[in-house]
C-alpha positions in Angstrom: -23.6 20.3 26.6 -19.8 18.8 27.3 -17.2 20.6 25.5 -15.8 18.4 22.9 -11.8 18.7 22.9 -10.3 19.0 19.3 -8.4 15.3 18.8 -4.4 15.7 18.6 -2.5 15.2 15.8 0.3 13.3 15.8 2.0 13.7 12.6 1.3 17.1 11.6 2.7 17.3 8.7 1.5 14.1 6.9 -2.4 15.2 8.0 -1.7 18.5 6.3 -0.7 16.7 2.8 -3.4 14.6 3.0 -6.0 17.4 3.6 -4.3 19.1 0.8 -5.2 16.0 -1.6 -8.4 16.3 -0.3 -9.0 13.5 2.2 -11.4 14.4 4.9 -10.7 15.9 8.2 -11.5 12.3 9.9 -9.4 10.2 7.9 -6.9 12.1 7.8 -6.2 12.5 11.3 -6.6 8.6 11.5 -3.9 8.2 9.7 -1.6 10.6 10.6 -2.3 9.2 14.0 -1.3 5.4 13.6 2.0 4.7 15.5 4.2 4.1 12.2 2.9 7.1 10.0 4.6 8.6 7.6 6.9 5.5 7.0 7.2 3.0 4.2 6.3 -0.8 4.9 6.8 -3.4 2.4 8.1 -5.8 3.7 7.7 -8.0 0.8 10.6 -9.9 -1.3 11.3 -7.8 -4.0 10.2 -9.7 -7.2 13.2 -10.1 -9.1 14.4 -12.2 -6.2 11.8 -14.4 -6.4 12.2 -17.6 -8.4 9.6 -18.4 -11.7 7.6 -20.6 -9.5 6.9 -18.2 -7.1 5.7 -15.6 -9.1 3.6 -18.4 -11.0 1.7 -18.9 -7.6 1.4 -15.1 -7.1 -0.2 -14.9 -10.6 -2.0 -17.5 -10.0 -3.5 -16.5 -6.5 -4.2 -12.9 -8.2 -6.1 -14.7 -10.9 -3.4 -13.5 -14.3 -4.4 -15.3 -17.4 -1.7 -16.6 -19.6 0.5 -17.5 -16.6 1.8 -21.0 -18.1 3.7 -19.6 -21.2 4.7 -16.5 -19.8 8.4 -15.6 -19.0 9.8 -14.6 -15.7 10.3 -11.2 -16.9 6.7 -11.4 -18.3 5.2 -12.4 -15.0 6.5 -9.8 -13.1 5.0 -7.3 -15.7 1.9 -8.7 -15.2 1.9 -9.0 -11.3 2.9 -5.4 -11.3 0.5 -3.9 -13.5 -2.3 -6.6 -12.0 
């Protein structure tokens, strides 16, 4: 029977927080393993910089009813809490 070496972990300290919230042994080490882990993406435009048009398409792609009459401020509720 081959002896099966235990995987190494890249970003120790990330796999440890999410075993502690539970995540299993496998996926946690698969994250903690990808080459950017432990670092926030978003990328994204924030929302407030994008125009009312904009975030009518977003709500629109994301399927928000009540898009036409609502209010820039009132979209980006709705987009966030979609």
């Amino acid at each position: 029977m081959p002896n099966k070496e235990t995987p190494q972990i890249k970003n120790e300290e990330q796999y440890e927080k999410l075993r502690d919230k539970g995540m299993s042994k496998e996926k946690a080490a698969r994250i903690a393993n990808t080459k950017n882990s432990g670092k926030k993406g978003g990328k994204s435009e924030k929302y407030e910089e994008r125009t009312k048009q904009e975030l009518y398409e977003k709500a629109k792609e994301v399927g928000i009813e009540g898009r036409s009459n609502m209010s820039k401020k009132e979209l980006i509720n709705a987009l966030r809490n979609h």
